[in-house]
C-alpha positions as a Markdown table, in Angstrom:
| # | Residue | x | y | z |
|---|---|---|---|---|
| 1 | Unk | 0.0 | 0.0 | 0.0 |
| 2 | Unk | 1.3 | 3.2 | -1.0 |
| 3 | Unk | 0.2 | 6.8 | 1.0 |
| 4 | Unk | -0.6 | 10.0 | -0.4 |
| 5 | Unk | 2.9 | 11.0 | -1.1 |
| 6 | Unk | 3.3 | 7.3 | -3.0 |
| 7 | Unk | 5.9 | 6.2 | 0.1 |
| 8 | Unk | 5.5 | 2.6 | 0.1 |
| 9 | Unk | 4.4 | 1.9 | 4.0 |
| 10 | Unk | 5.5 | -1.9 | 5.1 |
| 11 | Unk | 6.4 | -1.4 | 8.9 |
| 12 | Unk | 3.6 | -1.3 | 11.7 |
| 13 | Unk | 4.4 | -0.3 | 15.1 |
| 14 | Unk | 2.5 | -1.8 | 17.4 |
| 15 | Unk | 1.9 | -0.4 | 21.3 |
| 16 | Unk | 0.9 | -3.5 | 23.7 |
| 17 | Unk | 0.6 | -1.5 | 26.9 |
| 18 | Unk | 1.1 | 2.3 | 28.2 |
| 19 | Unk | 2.3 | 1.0 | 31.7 |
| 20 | Unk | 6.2 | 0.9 | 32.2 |
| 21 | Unk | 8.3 | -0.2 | 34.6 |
| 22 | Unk | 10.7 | 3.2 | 34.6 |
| 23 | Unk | 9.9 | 6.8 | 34.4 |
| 24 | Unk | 12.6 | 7.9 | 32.5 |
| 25 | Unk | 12.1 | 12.1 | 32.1 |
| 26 | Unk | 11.5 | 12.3 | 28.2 |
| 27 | Unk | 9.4 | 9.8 | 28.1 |
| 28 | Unk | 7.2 | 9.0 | 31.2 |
| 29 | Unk | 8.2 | 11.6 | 34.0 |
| 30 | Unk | 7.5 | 11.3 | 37.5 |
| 31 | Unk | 4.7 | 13.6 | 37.8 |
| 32 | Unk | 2.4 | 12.0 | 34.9 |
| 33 | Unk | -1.4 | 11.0 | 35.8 |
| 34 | Unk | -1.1 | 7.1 | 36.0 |
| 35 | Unk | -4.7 | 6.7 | 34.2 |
| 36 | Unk | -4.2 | 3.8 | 31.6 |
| 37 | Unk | -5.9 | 2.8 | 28.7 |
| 38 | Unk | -7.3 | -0.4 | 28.4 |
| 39 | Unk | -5.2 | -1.9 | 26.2 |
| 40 | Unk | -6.0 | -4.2 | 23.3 |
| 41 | Unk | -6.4 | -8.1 | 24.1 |
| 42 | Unk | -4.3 | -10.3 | 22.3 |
| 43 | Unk | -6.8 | -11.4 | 19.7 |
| 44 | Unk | -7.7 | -7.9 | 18.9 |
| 45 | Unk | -3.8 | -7.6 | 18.4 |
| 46 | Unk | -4.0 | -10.6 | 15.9 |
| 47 | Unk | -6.7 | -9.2 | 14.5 |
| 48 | Unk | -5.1 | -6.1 | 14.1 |
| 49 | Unk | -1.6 | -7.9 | 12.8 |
| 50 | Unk | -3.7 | -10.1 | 10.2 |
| 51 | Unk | -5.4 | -6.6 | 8.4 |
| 52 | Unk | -2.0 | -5.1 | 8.7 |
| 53 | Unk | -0.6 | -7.5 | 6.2 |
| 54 | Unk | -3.4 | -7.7 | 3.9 |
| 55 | Unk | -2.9 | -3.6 | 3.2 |
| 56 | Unk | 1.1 | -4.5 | 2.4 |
| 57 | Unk | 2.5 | -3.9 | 6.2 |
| 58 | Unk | 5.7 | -6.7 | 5.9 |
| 59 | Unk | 7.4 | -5.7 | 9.5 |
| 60 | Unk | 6.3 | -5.7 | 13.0 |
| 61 | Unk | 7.5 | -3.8 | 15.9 |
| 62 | Unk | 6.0 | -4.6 | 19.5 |
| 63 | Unk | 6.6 | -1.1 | 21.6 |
| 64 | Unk | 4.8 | 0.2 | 24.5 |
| 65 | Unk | 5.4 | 1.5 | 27.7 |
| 66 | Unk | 7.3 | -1.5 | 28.2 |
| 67 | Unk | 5.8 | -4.6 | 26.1 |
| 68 | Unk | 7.6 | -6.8 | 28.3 |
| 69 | Unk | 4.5 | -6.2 | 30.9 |
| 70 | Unk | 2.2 | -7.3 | 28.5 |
| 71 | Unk | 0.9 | -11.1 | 30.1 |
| 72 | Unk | 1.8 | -13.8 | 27.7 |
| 73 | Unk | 4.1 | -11.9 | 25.2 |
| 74 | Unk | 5.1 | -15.3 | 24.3 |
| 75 | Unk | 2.6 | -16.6 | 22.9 |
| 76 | Unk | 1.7 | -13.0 | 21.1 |
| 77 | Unk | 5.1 | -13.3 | 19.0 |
| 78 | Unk | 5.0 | -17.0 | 18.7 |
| 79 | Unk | 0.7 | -16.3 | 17.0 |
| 80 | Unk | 2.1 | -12.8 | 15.3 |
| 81 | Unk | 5.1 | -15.1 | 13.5 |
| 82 | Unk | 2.7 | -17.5 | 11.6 |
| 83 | Unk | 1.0 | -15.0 | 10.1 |
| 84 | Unk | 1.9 | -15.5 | 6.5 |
| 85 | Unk | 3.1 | -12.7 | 5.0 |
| 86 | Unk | 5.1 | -11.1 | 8.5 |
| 87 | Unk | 9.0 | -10.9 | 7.4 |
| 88 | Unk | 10.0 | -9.8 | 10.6 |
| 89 | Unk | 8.9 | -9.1 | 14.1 |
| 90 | Unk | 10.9 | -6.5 | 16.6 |
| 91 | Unk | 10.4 | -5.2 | 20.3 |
| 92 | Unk | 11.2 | -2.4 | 21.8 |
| 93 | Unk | 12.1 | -2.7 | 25.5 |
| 94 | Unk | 14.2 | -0.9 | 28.4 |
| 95 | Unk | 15.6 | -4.2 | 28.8 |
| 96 | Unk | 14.8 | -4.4 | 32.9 |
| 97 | Unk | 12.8 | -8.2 | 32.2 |
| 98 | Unk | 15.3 | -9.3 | 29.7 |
| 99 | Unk | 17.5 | -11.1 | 31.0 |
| 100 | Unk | 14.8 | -14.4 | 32.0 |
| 101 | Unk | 13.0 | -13.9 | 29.2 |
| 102 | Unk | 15.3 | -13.4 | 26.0 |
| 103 | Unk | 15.4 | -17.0 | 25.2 |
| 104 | Unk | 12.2 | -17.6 | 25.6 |
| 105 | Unk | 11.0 | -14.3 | 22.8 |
| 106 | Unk | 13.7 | -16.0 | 20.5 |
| 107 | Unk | 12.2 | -19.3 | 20.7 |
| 108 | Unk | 9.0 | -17.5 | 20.0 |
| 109 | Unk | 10.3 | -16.3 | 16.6 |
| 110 | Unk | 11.5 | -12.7 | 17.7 |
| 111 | Unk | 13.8 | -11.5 | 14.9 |
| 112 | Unk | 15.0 | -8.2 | 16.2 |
| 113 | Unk | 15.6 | -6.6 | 19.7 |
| 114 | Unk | 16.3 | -2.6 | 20.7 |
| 115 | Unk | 16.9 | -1.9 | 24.4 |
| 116 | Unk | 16.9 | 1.4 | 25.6 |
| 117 | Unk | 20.1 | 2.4 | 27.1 |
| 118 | Unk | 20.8 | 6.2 | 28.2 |
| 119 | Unk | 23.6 | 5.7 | 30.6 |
| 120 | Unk | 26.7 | 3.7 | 31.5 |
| 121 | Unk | 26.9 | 5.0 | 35.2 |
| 122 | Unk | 24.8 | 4.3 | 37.9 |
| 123 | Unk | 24.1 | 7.2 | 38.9 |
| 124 | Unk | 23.2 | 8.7 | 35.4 |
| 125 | Unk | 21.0 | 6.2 | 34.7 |
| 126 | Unk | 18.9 | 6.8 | 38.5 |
| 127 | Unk | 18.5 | 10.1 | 37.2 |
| 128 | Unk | 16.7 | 10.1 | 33.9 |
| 129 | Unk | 14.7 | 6.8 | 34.3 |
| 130 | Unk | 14.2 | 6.6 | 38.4 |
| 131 | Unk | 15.5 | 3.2 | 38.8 |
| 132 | Unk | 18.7 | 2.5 | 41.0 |
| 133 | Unk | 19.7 | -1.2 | 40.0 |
| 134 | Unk | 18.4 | -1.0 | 37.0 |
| 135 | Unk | 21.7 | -0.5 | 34.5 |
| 136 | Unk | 22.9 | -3.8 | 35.9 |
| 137 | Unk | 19.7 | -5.6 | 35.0 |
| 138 | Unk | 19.5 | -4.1 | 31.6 |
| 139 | Unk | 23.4 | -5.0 | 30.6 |
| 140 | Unk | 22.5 | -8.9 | 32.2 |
| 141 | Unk | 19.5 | -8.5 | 29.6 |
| 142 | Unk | 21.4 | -7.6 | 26.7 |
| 143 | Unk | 23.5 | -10.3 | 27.9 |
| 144 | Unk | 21.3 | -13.0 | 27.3 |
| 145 | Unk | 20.2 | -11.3 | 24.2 |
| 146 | Unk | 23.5 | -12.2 | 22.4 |
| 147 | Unk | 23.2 | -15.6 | 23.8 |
| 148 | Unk | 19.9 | -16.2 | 23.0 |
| 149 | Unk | 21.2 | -16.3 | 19.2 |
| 150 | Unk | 19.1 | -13.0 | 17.9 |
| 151 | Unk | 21.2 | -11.5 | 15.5 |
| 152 | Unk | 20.0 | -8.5 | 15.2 |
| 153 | Unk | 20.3 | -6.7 | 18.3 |
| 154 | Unk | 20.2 | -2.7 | 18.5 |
| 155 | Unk | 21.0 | -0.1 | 22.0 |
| 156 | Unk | 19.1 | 2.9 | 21.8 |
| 157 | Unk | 20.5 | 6.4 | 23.4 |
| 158 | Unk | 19.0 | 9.5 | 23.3 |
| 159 | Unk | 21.8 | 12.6 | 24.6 |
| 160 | Unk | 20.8 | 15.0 | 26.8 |
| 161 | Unk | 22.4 | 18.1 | 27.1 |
| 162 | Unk | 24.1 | 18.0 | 30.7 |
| 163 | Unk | 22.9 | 15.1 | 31.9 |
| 164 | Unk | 24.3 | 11.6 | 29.6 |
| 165 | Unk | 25.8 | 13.2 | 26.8 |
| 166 | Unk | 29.5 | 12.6 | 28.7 |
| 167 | Unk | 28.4 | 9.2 | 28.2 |
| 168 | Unk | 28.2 | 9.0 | 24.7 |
| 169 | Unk | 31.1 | 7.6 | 23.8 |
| 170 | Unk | 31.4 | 4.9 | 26.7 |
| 171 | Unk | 28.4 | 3.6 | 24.7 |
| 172 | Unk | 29.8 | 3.6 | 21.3 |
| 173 | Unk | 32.2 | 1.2 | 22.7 |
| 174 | Unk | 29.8 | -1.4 | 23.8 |
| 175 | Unk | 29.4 | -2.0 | 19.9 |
| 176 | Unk | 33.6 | -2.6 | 20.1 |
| 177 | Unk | 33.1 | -6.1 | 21.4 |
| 178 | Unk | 29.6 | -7.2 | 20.5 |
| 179 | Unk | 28.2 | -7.1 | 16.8 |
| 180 | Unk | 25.2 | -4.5 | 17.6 |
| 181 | Unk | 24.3 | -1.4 | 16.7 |
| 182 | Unk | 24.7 | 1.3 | 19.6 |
| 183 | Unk | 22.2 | 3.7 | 17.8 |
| 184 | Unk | 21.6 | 7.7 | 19.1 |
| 185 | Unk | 18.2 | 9.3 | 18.9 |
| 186 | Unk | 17.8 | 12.8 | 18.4 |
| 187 | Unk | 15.1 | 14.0 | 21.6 |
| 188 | Unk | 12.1 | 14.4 | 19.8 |
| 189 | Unk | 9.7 | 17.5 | 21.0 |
| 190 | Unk | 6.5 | 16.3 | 21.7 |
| 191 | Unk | 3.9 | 15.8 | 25.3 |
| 192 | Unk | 5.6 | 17.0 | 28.2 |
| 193 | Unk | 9.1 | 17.0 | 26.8 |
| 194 | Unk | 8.0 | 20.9 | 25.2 |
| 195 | Unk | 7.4 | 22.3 | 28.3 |
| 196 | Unk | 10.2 | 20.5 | 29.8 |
| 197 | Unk | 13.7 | 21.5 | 30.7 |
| 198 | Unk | 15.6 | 19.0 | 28.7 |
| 199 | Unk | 17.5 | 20.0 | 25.8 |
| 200 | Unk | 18.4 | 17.2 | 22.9 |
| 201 | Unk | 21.8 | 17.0 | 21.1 |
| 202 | Unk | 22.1 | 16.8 | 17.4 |
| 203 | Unk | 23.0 | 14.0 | 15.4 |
| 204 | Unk | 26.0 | 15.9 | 13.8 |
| 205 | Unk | 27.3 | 17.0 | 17.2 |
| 206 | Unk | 27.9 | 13.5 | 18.5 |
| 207 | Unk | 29.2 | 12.2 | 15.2 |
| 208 | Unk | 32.0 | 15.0 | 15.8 |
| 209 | Unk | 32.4 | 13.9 | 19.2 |
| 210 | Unk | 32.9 | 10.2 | 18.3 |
| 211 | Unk | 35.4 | 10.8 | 15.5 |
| 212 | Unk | 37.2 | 12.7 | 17.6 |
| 213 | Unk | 37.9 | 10.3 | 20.2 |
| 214 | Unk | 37.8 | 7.1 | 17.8 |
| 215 | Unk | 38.5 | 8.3 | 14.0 |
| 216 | Unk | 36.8 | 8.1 | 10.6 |
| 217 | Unk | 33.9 | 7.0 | 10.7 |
| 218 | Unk | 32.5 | 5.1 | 7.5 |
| 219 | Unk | 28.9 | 5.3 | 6.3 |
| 220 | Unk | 27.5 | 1.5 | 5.5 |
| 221 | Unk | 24.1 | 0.1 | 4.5 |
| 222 | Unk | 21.5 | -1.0 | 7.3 |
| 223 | Unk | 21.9 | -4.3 | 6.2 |
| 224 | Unk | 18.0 | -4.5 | 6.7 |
| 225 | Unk | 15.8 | -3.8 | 3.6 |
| 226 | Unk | 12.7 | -2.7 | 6.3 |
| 227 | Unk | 15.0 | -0.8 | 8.0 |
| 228 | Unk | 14.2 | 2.4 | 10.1 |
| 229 | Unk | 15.3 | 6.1 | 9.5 |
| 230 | Unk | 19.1 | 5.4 | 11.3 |
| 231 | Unk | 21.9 | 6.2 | 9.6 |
| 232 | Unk | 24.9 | 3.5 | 9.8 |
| 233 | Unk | 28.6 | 3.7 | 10.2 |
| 234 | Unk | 31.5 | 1.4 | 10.8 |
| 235 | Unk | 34.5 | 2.7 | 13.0 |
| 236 | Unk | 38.0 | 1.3 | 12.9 |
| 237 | Unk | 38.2 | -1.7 | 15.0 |
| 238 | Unk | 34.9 | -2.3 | 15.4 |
| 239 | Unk | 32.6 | -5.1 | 15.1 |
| 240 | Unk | 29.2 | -3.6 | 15.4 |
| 241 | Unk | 27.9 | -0.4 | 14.1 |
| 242 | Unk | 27.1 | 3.4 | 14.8 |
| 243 | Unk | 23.4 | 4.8 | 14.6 |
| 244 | Unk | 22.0 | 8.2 | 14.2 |
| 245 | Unk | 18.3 | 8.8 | 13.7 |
| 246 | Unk | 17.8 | 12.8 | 13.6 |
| 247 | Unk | 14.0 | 13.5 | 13.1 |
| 248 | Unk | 14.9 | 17.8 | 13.3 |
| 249 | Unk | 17.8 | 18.4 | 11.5 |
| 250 | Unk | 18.0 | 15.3 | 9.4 |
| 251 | Unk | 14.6 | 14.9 | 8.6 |
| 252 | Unk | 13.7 | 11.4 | 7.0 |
| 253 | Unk | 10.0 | 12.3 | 6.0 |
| 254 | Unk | 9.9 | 11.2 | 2.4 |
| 255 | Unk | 11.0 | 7.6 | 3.0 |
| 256 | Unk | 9.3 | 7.1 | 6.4 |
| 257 | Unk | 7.8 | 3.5 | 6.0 |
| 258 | Unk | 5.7 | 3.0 | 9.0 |
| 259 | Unk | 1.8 | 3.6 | 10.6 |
| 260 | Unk | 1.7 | 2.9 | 14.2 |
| 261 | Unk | -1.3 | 1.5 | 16.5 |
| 262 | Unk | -1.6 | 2.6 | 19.8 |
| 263 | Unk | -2.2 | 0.3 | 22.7 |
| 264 | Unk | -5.6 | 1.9 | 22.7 |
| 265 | Unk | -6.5 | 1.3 | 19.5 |
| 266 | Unk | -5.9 | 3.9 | 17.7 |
| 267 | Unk | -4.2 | 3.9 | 14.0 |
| 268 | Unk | -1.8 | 6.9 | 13.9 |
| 269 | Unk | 0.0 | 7.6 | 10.6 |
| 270 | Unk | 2.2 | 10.1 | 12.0 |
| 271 | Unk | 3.8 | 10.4 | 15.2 |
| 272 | Unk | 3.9 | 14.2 | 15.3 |
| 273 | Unk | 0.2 | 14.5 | 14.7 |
| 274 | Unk | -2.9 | 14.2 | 17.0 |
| 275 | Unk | -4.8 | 12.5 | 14.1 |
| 276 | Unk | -5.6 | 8.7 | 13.5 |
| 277 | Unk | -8.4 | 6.6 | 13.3 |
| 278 | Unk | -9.8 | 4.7 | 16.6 |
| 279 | Unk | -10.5 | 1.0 | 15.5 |
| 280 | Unk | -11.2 | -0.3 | 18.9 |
| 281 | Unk | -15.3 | -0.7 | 17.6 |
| 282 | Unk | -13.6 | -3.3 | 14.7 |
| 283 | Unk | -11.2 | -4.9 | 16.6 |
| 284 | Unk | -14.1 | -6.4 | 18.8 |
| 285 | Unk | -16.0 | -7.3 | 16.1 |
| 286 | Unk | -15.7 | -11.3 | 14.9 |
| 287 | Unk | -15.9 | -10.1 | 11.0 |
| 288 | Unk | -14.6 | -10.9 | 8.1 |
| 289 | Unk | -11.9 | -8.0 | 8.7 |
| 290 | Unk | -12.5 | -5.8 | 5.3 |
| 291 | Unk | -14.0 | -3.0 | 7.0 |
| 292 | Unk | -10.7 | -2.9 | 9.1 |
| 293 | Unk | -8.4 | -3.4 | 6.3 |
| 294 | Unk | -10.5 | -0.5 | 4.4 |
| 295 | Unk | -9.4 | 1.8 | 8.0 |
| 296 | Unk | -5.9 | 1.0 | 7.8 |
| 297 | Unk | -5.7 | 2.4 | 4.1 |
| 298 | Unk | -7.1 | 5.2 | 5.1 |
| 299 | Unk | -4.7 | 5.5 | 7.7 |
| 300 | Unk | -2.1 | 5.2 | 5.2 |
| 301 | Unk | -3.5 | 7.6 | 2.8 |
| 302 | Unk | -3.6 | 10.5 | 5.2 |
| 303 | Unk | 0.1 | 10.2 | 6.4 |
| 304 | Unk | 1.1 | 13.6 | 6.3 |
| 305 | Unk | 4.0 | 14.8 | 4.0 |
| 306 | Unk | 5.7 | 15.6 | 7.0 |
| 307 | Unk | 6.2 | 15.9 | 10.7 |
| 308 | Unk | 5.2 | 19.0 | 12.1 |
| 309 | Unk | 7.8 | 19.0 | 15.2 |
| 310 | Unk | 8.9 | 22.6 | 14.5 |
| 311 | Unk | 6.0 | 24.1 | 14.4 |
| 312 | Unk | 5.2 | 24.8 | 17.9 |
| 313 | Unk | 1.7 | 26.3 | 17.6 |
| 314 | Unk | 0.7 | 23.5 | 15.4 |
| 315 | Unk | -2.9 | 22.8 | 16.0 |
| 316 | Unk | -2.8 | 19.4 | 15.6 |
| 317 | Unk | 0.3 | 18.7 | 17.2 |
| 318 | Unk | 0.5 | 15.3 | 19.0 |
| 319 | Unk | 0.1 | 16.1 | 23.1 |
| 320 | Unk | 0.6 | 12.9 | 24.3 |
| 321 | Unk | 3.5 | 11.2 | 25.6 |
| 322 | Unk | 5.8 | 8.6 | 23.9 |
| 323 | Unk | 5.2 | 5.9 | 26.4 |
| 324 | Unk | 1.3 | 6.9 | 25.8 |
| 325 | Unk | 1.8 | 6.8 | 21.7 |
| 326 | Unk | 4.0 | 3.6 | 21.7 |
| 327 | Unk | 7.4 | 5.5 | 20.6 |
């Protein structure tokens, strides 16, 4: 299926769950209302998944919150894998549950793995995402990721001006020894993170600061034809890769590939926009599916030409959080 600007979109994002088990301050801070949706039931996911893939959607991405609270993951992955027609199925996860269930998610059929990792040090990571012990959970989690014999295994940092961004290249060097992809995320302005006190870095300011401490850097292909936005490069010596997704000063607009559906229900096609189409009504519904399928196109059609992330006063500006969109 092909949008209004004829991008082709193959790659759904899918949000299981709004709760999480951090509060880390650009994505869930402290002093949110708790209120939760009720989130979608795992035949409604299926549902969901199966009508996906009739409109052309080839990738999955399981996001949340943290999906790893979502009761009997398992057996989502293991149902969302024999759906003919799903290439490859990803999660998105802070990585705190990892570590007991990693094997289990590969069994399953899980293809692809990003962990959320902001900090080396202890004390960093206590202050963005409220947990004290949790660094050492997450690295025993990524751990058991290598072991678990996913290849394709991806950390994701976003800097913050004086807070991680003297961490940057202690992160870099986790992909030195391990054939991942240590990936940096631009801080995207949108919910509470406007309002807030945090300031991102830009993608071309911690290139400079990496190839100033380890070299050239060479640009290389994803390797992953359903890849994401991220730009790839190789440094000398090691064996996995550099990241940079940059949604403000590298914009990536014109190919973006994706829809997401919120653990609510509803089917964004932009995650900088308020808009989308609430399908909770169909997913109940024991149907044939073609009313769905006719939604999703819909959704797909009215993906916007672009983000509207500069544009402050925007009237349809997304005000929602990321852990309440499925980032």
């Amino acid at each position: 299926m092909r949008d209004g600007q004829q991008r082709k979109i193959e790659y759904a994002r899918i949000s299981l769950t709004d709760r999480c088990n951090l509060n880390c301050s650009y994505c869930r801070p402290h002093n949110l209302n708790r209120a939760y949706a009720r989130e979608l039931s795992e035949i409604e996911i299926l549902r969901a998944a199966k009508a996906l893939v009739t409109a052309g959607i080839r990738k999955l991405r399981l996001t949340g919150g943290e999906p790893l609270l979502y009761k009997g993951i398992q057996s989502l992955i293991f149902r969302l894998k024999e759906i003919d027609g799903i290439e490859e199925i990803g999660i998105t996860t802070n990585g705190i549950l990892l570590e007991p269930l990693a094997a289990s998610l590969a069994k399953a059929g899980l293809t692809h793995i990003n962990i959320s990792l902001d900090a080396m040090h202890p004390e960093t990571y206590s202050c963005i995402t409220g947990s004290d012990d949790g660094l050492d959970r997450v690295l025993k989690g990524l751990a058991a990721s290598l072991d678990s014999g996913i290849s394709n295994i991806r950390l994701n940092c976003v800097p913050l001006k004086g807070i991680n961004e003297n961490e940057v290249a202690e992160l870099a060097q986790l992909a030195r020894d391990n054939d991942i992809s240590v990936r940096y995320i631009r801080l995207m302005p949108i919910g509470s993170i406007i309002a807030s006190d945090l300031k991102g870095i830009g993608m071309d300011e911690i290139k400079k600061m990496l190839s100033d401490i380890f070299g050239y850097m060479e640009r290389v292909p994803s390797g992953d034809e359903l890849s994401g936005p991220a730009e790839y490069y190789r440094l000398q010596g090691f064996r996995g890769k550099i990241g940079f997704i940059d949604s403000l000063d590298h914009s990536f607009c014109s190919s973006c590939n994706r829809i997401r559906l919120t653990s609510d229900g509803i089917l964004k096609p932009c995650l900088s926009y308020s808009d989308g189409i609430d399908i909770k009504e169909l997913l109940a519904r024991d149907d044939s599916g073609d009313e769905l399928v006719k939604s999703i196109n819909e959704a797909i059609w009215m993906k916007p030409a672009s983000h509207c992330f500069m544009d402050k006063i925007h009237e349809k500006r997304e005000t929602r959080n990321m852990f309440q969109i499925g980032g």
